[in-house]
C-alpha positions as CSV (number, residue, x, y, z in Angstrom):
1,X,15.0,-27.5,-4.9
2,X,11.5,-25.6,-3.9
3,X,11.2,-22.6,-5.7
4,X,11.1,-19.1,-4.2
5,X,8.0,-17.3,-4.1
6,X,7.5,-14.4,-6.5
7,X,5.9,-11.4,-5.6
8,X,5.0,-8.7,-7.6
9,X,6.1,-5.0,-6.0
10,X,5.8,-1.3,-7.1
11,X,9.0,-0.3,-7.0
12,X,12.6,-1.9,-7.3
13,X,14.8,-3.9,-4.4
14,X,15.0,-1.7,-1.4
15,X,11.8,0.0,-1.6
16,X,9.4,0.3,0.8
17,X,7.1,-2.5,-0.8
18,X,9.9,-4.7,-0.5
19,X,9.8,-3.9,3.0
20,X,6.4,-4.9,3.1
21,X,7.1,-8.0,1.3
22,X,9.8,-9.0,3.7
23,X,7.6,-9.0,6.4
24,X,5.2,-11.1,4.9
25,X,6.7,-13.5,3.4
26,X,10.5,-13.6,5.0
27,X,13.1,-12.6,3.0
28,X,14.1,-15.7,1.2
29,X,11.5,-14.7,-1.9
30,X,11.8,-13.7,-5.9
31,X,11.0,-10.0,-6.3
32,X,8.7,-9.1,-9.8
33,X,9.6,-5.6,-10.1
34,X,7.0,-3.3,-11.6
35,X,7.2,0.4,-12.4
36,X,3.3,1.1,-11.5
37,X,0.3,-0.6,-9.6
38,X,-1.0,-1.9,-12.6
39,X,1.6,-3.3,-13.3
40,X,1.6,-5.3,-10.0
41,X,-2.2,-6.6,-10.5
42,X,-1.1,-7.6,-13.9
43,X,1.5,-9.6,-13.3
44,X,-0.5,-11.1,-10.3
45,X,-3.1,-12.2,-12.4
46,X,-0.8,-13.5,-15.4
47,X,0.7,-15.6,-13.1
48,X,4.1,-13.7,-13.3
49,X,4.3,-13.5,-9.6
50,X,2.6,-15.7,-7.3
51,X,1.4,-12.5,-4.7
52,X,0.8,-9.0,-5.4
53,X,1.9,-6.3,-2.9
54,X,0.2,-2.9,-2.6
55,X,0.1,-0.1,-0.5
56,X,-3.6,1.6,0.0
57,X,-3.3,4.0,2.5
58,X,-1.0,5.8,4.5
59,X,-1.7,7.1,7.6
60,X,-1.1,11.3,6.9
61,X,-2.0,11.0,3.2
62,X,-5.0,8.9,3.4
63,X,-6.6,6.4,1.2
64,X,-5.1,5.5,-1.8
65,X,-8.4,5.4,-4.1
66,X,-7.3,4.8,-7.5
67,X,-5.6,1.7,-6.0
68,X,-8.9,0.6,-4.4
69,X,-10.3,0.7,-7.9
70,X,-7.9,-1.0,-9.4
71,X,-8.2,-4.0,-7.0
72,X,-12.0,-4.0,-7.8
73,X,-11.2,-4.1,-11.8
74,X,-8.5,-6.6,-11.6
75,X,-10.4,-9.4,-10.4
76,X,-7.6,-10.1,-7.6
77,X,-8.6,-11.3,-3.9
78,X,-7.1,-9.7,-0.4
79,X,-5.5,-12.4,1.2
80,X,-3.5,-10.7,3.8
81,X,-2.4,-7.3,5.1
82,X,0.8,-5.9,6.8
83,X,1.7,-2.3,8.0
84,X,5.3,-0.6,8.5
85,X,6.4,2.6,9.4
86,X,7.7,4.9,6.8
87,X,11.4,6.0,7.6
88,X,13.4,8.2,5.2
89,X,16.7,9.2,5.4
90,X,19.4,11.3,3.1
91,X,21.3,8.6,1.2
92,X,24.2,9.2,-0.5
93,X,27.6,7.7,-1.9
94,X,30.5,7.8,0.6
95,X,32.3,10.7,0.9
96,X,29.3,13.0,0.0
97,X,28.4,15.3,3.3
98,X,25.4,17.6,3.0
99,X,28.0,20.5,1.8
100,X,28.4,19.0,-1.1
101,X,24.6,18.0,-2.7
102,X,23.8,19.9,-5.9
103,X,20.3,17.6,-6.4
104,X,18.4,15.3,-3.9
105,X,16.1,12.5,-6.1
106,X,13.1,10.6,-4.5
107,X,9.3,9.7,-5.1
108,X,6.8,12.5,-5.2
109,X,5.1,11.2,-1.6
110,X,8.4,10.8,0.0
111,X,9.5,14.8,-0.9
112,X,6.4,16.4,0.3
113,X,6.8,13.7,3.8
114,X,9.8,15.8,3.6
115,X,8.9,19.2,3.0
116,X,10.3,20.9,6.1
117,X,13.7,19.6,5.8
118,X,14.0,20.4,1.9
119,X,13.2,23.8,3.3
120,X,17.3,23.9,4.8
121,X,18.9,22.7,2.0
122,X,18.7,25.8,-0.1
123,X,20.2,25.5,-3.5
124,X,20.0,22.1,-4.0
125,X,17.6,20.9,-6.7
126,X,14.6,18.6,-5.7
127,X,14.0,16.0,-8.2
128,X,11.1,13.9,-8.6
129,X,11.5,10.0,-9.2
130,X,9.5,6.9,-9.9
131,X,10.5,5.1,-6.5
132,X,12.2,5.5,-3.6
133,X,14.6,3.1,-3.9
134,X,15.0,3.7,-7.3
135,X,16.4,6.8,-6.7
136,X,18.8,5.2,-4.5
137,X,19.8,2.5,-7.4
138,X,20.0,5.4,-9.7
139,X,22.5,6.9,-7.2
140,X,24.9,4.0,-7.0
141,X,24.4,2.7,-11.0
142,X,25.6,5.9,-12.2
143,X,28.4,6.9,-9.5
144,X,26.5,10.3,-8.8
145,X,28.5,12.3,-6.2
146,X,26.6,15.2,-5.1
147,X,23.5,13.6,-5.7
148,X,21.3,11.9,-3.0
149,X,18.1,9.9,-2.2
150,X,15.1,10.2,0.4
151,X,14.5,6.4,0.9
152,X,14.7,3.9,4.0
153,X,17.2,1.5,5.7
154,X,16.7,-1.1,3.2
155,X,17.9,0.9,-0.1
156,X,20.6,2.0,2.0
157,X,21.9,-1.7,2.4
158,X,20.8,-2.6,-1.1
159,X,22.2,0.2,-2.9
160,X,25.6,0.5,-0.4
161,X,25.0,4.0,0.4
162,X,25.5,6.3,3.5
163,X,23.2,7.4,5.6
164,X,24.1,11.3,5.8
165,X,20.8,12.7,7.7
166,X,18.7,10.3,9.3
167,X,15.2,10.3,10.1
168,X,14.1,13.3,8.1
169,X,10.3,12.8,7.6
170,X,7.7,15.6,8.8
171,X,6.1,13.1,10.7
172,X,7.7,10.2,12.9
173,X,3.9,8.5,13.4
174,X,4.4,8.0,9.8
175,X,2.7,4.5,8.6
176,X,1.5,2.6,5.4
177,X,-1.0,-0.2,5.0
178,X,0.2,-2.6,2.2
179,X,-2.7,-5.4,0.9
180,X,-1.6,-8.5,-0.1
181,X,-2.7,-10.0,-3.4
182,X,-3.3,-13.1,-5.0
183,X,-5.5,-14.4,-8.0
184,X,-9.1,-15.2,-7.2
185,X,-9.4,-19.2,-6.5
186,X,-12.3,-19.4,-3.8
187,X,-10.2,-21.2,-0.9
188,X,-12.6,-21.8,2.2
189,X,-12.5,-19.4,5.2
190,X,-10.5,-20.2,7.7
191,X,-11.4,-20.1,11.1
192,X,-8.5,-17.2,11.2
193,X,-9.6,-14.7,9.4
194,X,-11.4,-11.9,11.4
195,X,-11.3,-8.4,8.5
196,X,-12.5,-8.5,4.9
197,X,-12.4,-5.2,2.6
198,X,-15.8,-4.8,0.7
199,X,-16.9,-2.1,-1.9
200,X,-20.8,-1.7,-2.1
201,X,-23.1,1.0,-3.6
202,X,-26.4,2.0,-1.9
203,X,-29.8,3.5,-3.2
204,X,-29.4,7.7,-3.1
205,X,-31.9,7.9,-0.9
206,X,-32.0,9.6,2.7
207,X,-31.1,7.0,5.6
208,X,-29.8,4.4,3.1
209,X,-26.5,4.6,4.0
210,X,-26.6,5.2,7.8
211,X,-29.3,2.6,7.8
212,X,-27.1,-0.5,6.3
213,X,-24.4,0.6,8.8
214,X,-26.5,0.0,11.5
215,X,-27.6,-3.6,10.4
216,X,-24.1,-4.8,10.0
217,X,-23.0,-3.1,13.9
218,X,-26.2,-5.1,14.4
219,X,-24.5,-8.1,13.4
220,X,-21.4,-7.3,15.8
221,X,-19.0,-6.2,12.9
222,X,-16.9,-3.3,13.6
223,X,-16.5,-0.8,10.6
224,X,-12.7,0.1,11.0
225,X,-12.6,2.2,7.7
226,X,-15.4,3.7,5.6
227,X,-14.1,5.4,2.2
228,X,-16.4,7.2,-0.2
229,X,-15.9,7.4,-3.9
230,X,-17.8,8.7,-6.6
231,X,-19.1,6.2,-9.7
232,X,-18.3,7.3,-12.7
233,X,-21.2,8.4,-15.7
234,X,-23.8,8.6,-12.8
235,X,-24.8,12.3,-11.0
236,X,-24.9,11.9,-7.3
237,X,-24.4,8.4,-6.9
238,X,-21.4,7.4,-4.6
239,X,-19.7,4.0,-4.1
240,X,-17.9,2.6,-0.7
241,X,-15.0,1.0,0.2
242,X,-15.1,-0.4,3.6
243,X,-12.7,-2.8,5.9
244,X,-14.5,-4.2,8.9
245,X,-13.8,-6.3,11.8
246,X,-15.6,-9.6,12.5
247,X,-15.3,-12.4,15.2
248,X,-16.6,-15.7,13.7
249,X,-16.9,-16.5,9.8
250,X,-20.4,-17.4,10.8
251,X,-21.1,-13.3,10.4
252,X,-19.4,-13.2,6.4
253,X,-22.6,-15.2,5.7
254,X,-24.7,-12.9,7.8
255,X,-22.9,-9.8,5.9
256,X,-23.5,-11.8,2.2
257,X,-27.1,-11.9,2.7
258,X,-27.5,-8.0,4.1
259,X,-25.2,-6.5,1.2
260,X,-27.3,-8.2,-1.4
261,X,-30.7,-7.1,0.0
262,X,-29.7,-3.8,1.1
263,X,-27.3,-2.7,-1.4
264,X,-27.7,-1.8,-5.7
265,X,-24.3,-3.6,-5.7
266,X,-21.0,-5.1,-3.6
267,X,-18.4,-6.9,-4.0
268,X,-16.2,-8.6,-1.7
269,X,-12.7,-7.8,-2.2
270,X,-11.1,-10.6,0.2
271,X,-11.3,-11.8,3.9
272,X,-8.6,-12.5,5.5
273,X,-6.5,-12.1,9.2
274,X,-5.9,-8.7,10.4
275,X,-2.0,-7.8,9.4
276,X,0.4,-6.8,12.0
277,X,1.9,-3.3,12.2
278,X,5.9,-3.3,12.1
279,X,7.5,0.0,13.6
């Protein structure tokens, strides 16, 4: 019997990182639940779960920098990358219509992706959770009538409850960007990949930065993403996060060489094939 693969989410069944992880990796797979992201690199790198998955950026909210950073600390490699779009509906057990909600529960990002709907359900309290799905578990492990949840189709169908307003997000072009993780063990490039995520610092001097830029468009590598960050303990110094676009694996090499002349430090947080984006 082959084992299933284990991978490590933020979040419980039914949340959107399990969405993620679906498209991946199908949806015969183990699921390593983890209350925070840390969590998720650590039990990644432990060997716990064989792949991490981990949102970094949404497209209204932005980069997710503290999870940038922890990628960089935990040693873990980019292997892979899928995007979904971010649907949230009003869950609740059956029988519940909107008359009868005294609190709606859901993740901190999910309520404020919400915000102008909360605005019509005056009287009801809003209360913050750990997870989206969670919320929704919550829901159906404690038989909560007049309670609901702000999560997607999935907790729905995990947690058996009814969808009583659909599609209630601010913003229907509403996407994430989930990484995929998996422990540092230097496979070769494959003629596949065509991204790769780096994080470099450069001297703070005028030009450095625009000049480096140019030399890698010189090299025919599209910058798709350019984050900046500020290093901690040091006054004016600013570190990068950047995802580029490449054609041959030939130009990795060619990238190598410029970052290590050109930069005070880099690091190459994983090369792999661009993701698809699932709406």
């Amino acid at each position: 019997m082959v084992e299933k693969l284990k991978i490590a989410i933020q979040g419980v069944r039914g949340s959107f990182h399990h969405e993620a992880s679906n498209h991946v990796f199908g949806k015969d797979i183990s699921l390593v639940e983890c209350k925070t992201f840390e969590d998720v690199t650590d039990s990644t790198n432990n060997g716990t779960a064989d792949f991490g998955i981990m949102a970094i950026e949404n497209s209204l909210a932005g980069c997710i920098i503290p999870n940038y950073n922890l990628l960089r600390q935990s040693g873990l490699e980019v292997c892979g990358e899928v995007g979904i779009r971010v649907k949230l509906n009003l869950l609740a057990l059956e029988g519940d219509s909107m008359e009868d909600l005294k609190e709606i529960h859901s993740h901190q990002m999910a309520l404020r992706q919400c915000a102008s709907f909360l605005t019509t359900v005056n009287g009801t309290r809003i209360v913050e959770a750990f997870d989206t799905a969670g919320s929704a578990q919550y829901i159906l492990e404690n038989n909560l009538k007049g309670v609901a949840s702000i999560a997607g189709n999935l907790a729905a169908s995990e947690y058996r409850l009814n969808v009583i307003a659909a599609g209630i997000e601010d913003h229907k072009l509403n996407y994430t960007r989930f990484l995929v993780l998996k422990r540092n063990e230097s496979d070769p490039i494959s003629a596949e990949f065509n991204k790769t995520s780096i994080y470099f610092q450069t001297k703070h001097t005028p030009g450095s930065l625009a000049q480096l830029l140019s030399v890698i468009s010189g090299l025919g590598i599209n910058l798709s993403k350019l984050q900046s960050h500020p290093v901690p303990s040091k006054n004016s110094l600013y570190g990068f996060f950047a995802t580029l676009d490449f054609d041959k694996v030939e130009q990795i090499e060619h990238l190598k060489i410029l970052l290590e002349a050109m930069t005070i430090d880099y690091q190459i947080l994983g090369i792999y094939k661009k993701g698809k984006t699932h709406g």
